[in-house]
N, C-alpha and C positions, 0 to 999 in steps of 0.2 A: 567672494562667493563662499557660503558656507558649506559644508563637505556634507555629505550624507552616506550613512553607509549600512550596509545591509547582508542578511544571508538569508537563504531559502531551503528548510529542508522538507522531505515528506519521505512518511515510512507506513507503510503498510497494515504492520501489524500483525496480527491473525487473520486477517482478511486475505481471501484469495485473489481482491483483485485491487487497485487503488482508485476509491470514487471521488477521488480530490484531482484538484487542476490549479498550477498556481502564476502569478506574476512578478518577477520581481528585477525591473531592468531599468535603465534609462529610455523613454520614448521622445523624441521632441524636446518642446520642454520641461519634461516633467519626468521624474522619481516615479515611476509606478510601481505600485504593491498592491497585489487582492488575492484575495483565495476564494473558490468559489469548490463548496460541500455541497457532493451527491449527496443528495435523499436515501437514507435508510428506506431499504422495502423496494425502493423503485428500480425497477430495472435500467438499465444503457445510463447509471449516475453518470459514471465518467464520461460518456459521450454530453449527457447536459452540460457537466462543468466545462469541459474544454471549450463548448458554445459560447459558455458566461464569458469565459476567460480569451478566446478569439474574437469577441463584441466587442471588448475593451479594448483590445493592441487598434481594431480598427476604426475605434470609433474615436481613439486620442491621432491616430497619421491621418485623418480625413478632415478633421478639422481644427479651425481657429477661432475656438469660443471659448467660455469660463468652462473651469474645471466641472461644476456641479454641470453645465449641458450634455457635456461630456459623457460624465459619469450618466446620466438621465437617459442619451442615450445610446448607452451600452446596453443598459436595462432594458429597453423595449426593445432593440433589435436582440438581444439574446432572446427574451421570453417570446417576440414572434417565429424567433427558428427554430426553439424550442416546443413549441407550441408543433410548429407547419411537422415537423419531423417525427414527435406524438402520434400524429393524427395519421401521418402516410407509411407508417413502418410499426403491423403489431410488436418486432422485438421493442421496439424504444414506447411504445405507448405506456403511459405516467411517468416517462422518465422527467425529471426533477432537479434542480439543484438553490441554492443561496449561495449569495455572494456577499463578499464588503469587500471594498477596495478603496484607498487612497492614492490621491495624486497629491504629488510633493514639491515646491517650485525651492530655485534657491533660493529663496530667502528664509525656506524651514516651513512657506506657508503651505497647511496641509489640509486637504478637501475631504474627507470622508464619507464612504456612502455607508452603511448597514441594511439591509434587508434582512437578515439572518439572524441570529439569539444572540445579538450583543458580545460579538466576536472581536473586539478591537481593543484593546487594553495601550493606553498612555501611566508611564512606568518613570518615575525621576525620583530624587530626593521627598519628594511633597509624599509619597505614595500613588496609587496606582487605579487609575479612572475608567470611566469609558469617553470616546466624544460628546456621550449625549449626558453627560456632568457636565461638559460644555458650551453645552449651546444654551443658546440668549433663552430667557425665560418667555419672549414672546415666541421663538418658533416651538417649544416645547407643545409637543400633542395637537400643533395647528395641522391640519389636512390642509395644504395650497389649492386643491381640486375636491374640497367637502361640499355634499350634498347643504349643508346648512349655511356656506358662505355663497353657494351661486344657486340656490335653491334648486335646483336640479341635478339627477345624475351623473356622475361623472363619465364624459366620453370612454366609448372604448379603446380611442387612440391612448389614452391615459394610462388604463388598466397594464397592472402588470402582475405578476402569481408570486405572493410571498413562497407558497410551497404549490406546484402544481393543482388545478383544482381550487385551489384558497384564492381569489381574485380579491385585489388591491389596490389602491393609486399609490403612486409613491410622494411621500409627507412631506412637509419641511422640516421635522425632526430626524426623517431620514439620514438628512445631510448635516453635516455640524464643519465646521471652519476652526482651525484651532492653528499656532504654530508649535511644533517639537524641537525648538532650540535646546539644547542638554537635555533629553527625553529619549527616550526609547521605545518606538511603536511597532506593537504585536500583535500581530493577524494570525487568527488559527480556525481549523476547521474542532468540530464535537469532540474528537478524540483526546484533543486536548482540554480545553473548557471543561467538559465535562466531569474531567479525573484529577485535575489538579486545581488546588483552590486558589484563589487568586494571589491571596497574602506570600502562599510561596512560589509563584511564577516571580511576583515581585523581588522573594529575598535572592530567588536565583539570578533572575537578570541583573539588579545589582551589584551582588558579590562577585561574579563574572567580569564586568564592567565591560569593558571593550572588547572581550574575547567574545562575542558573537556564537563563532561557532559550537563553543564549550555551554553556554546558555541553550542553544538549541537542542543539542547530544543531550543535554541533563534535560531539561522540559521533555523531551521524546523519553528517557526512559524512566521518568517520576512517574509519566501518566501512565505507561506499558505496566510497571508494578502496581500502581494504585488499579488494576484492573480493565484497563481499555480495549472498546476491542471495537474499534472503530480505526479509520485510517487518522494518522496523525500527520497535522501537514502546520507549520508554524515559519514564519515570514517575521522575522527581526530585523529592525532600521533602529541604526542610532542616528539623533540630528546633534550635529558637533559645530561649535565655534571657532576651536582652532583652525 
């Protein structure tokens, strides 16, 4: 069995309240990691992510199907709770969030979803990707539920809210399949992404190497000086051979 291993941190910021929610545990059989980013502007973020992220723990102990079903639907029970909870409570009405999460099997194989701004960064020797650098060139930009491949709308069972209000189906490029044997996979909400440039997430996680937690502490306070002022929440797994 090959090891996996991982730490989770999240920090606030200047913000008064934290709109992040995250995962990072053994479930079953699977390595779970996601982070799911309250929406800027919206109110109750943090009650949306905690939904994103309560979809998941229950939509992987309820059932025994492929990861991507899984993942599929955490998705639409989140955005329907989401949604029901909008609509019956003005504090939480537009509240909001994006998720990406991976499931991680022993063998290193890894399932990713993204719905969010290309939050997932794969980190090794080669340099440093997103999964959707790895997905097959025929799922690239295909819609599974496009208007142009079933000539009709897609159901509403389908639909899910990239950002509240923005309605969606979720793609086949959503999902990408990849394994992280000697790689390093990084999940983060805005706060991060947005203030530190990829190249040097990259020199940091490497130079760090296995110390995890020192890569996280340094990522958390690159981004706070490069000016963040969003919550910072970062989710680090090494996939190991020894």
């Amino acid at each position: 069995m090959a090891p996996v291993r991982f730490i989770a941190l999240s920090e606030r910021g200047i913000q008064d309240t934290n709109e992040d929610s995250f995962c990072a545990e053994r479930i079953g059989n699977f390595s779970v990691f996601a982070v799911a980013d309250g929406l800027d502007g919206h109110p109750a973020g943090r009650i949306a992510s905690d939904i994103a992220i309560s979809s998941l723990i229950r939509a992987i102990r309820k059932s025994d199907v492929s990861p991507r079903t899984i993942l599929e639907n955490a998705v639409h029970d989140a955005d329907r709770e989401i949604h029901r909870q909008s609509e019956q409570s003005r504090e939480r009405s537009g509240m909001g969030t994006q998720i990406v999460a991976c499931l991680v099997d022993d063998n290193l194989d890894c399932t990713a979803l993204d719905i969010g701004d290309g939050s997932i960064y794969i980190i090794n020797s080669d340099g440093i990707t997103t999964p959707r650098d790895h997905a097959s060139p025929e799922t690239k930009g295909r819609d599974s539920h496009s208007r142009e491949q079933t000539g009709q709308n897609p159901p509403l069972s389908k639909m899910v809210s990239h950002a509240l209000g923005e309605p969606r189906v979720l793609k086949d490029n959503d999902f990408t399949e990849l394994n992280i044997r000697d790689s390093f996979l990084l999940l983060s909400s805005d706060g991060l992404y947005d203030y530190v440039k990829r190249d040097t997430i990259q020199d940091i996680i490497m130079e760090n190497g296995s110390n995890l937690e020192a890569s996280c502490e340094e990522l958390i306070q690159k981004a706070l000086s490069s000016g963040s002022d969003g919550t910072i929440t970062v989710v680090l797994v090494r996939g190991q051979t020894e």
